[in-house]
N, C-alpha and C positions, 0 to 999 in steps of 0.2 A: 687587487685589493685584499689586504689580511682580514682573515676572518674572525669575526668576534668569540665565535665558537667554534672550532673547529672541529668538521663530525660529517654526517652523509646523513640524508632519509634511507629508511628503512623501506626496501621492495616489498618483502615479505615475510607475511604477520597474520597475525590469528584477526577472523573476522568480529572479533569483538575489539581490540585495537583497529582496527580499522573502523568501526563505525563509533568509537568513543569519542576521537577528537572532535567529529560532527557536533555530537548530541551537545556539549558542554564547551565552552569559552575557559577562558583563563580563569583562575582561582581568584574570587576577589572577596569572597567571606571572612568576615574579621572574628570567626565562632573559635574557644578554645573550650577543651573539655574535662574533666577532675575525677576521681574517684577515690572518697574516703571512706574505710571502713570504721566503726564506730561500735567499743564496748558499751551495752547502755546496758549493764547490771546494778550499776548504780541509779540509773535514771528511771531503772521500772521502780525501785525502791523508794524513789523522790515522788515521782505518780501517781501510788499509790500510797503513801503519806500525806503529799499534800493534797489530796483527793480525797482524803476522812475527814482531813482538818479543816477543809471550806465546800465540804458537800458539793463538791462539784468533778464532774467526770475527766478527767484530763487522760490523752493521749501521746502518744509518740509525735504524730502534727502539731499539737500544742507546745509541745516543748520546742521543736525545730524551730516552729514559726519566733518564738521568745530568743531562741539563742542567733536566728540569722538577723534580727532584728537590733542585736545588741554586738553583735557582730561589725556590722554597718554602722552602728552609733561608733564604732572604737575605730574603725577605718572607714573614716568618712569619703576617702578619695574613692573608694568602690561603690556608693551612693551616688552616682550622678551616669550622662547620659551625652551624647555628643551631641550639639545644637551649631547649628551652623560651621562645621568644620573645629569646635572647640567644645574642652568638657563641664560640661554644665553640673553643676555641683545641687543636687536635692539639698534641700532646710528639714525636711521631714524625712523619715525614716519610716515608709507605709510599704506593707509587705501584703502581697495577692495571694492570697491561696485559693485555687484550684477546688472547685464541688465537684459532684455527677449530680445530675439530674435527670430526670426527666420530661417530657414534653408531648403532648397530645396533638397528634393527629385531625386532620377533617373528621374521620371517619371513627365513630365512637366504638364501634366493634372491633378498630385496631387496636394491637397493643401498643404502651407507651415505647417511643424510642428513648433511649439514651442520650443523654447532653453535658453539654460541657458549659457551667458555670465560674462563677467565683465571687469570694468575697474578698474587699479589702482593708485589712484591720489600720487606721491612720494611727503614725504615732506610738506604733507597738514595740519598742523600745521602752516608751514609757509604762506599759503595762506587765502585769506580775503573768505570770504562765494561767492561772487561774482565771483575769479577767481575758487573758486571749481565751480561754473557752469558752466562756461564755459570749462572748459577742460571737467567737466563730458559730456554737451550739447555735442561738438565737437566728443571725441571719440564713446560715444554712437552710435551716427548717422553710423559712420564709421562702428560699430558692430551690426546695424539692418541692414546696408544693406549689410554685408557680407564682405565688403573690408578689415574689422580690425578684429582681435578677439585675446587677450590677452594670451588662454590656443590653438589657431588654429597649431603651430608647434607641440604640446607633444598631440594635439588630434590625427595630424596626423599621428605623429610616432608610438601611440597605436594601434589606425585604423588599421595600413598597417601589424602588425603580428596578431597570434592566441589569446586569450584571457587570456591562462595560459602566454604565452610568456610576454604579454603586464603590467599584474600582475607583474613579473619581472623586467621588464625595470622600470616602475614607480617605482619599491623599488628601484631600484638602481640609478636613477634621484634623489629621495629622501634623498639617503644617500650621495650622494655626494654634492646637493647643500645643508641638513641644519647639515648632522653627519661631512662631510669632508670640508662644507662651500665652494666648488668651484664654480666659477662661468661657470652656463654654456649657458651664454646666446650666444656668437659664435657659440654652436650648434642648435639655435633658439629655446632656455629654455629662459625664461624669466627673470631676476636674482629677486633673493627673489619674485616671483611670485604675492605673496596674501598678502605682505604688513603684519603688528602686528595686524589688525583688519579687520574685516567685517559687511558691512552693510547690509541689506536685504530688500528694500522697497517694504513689503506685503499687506500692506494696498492697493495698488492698486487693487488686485484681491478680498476687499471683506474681507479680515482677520483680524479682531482684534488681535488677539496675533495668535502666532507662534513660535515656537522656531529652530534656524536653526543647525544643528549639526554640532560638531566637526569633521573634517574628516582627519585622522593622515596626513598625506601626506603634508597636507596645511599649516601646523605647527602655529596654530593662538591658541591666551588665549582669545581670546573675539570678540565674533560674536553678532552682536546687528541686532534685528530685528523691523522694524519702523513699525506698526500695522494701525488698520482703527481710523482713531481720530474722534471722536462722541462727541456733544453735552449731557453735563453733568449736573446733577445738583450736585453742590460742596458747602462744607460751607464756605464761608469769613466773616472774623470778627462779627460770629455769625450770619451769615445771610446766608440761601439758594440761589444761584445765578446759573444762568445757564452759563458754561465755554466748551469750545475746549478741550477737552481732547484727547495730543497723548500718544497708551500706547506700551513701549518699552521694548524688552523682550531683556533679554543677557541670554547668553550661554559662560562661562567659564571653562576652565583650570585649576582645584581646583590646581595643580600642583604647578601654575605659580602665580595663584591670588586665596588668602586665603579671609576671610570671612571681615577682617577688611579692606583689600586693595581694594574690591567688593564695601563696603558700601561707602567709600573715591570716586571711582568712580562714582557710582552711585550719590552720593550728588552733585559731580563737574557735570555730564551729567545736572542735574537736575535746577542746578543753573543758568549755561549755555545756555540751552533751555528756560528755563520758563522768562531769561530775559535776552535778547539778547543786547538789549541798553545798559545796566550795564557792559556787558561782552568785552572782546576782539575779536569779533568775526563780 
């Protein structure tokens, strides 16, 4: 019989080939990954402009969360999520972003651990960079100090069984708010939870790039992660100049956004950020 491949196994091989094929199955993750770097010398300028002009503090997060937001409004076909073997198109354009928090302990002598929250701005397309701070500022606050937390009902109900049980329950949360699309936020589910995007501002701890991963459950095509922006030297119109460079890593859903609807993204993030005045934003 001809062989489809023709070739031989390999006798002898380093013992990490040899115990790889074990550990791991065939490749079946549909994750693809991006890195753009991003002049924001204009955009501190626009931050701090429009940050006198409506007394309110705006960030590099704020701006990102504004321009991934409008981004998705202009390529709608990267707003959506795979539902039954087909792509499910979002109506809304609600973007997650990523808190730290913290969380207290039994034991009032320990110190706080670290946590991972979030909020979700709905809608934020339709909002100016200004009201995304404030609603972000607002609920933030609320989720450092424990009062708010977005995922605190579905953490509780996981909490409260076994861990195989709790495995469970989230699949079947999962299938019914994104396979059966019900809402279950009367049972204190959040409805659509995690919004068509997420942000990630890691530059605060220190990290230049980062990539943040897909996690089924969350049902998102595009997680962008805001890195540490460092002074650069870049060339303009032939001349070395030193620039702010912020670099933004995505993380998509080869599924949902193919290699040409990625680049369309990416050009609009790019345009969007690097000059805010031009923009609607």
């Amino acid at each position: 019989m001809m062989r489809n491949v023709p070739g031989h196994f390999v006798e002898r091989t380093s013992s990490w080939r040899e115990v790889a094929p074990l550990v791991w199955g065939s490749p079946n993750d549909p994750t693809i990954y991006g890195i753009i770097d991003v002049d924001i010398t204009k955009a501190q300028h626009f931050l701090e402009r429009r940050g006198e002009e409506t007394g309110t503090k705006l960030t590099i997060t704020h701006l990102v969360t504004r321009a991934v937001a409008v981004a998705l409004r202009r390529h709608p076909d990267c707003n959506a999520y795979v539902r039954w073997g087909r792509i499910y198109q979002r109506r809304d354009v609600d973007v997650f972003v990523l808190v730290a928090s913290n969380t207290d302990s039994n034991d009032p002598g320990a110190p706080r651990a670290a946590d991972l929250s979030g909020v979700k701005v709905s809608n934020a397309d339709t909002l100016r960079v200004e009201a995304i701070a404030s609603e972000l500022q607002l609920r933030s606050a609320a989720v450092k100090n424990g009062t708010h937390d977005a995922l605190g009902p579905l953490k509780g109900a996981l909490r409260a069984f076994p861990r195989w049980m709790s495995r469970l329950g989230l699949s079947a949360v999962t299938l019914m708010q994104y396979g059966l699309n019900v809402d279950l936020s009367n049972l204190g589910v959040p409805r659509d939870t995690f919004g068509g995007a997420l942000i990630s501002s890691m530059g605060m701890f220190g990290i230049r790039y980062g990539f943040v991963p897909l996690v089924p459950p969350m049902r998102l095509s595009c997680l962008i992660g805001i890195g540490r922006a460092e002074e650069r030297p870049v060339v303009v119109d032939g001349n070395i100049v030193i620039r702010k460079i912020l670099p933004l890593t995505a993380t998509l859903d080869h599924r949902v956004i193919d290699g040409y609807q990625a680049g369309q993204l990416a050009s609009t993030l790019v345009q969007l950020i690097s000059d805010p005045e031009g923009s609607e934003l």
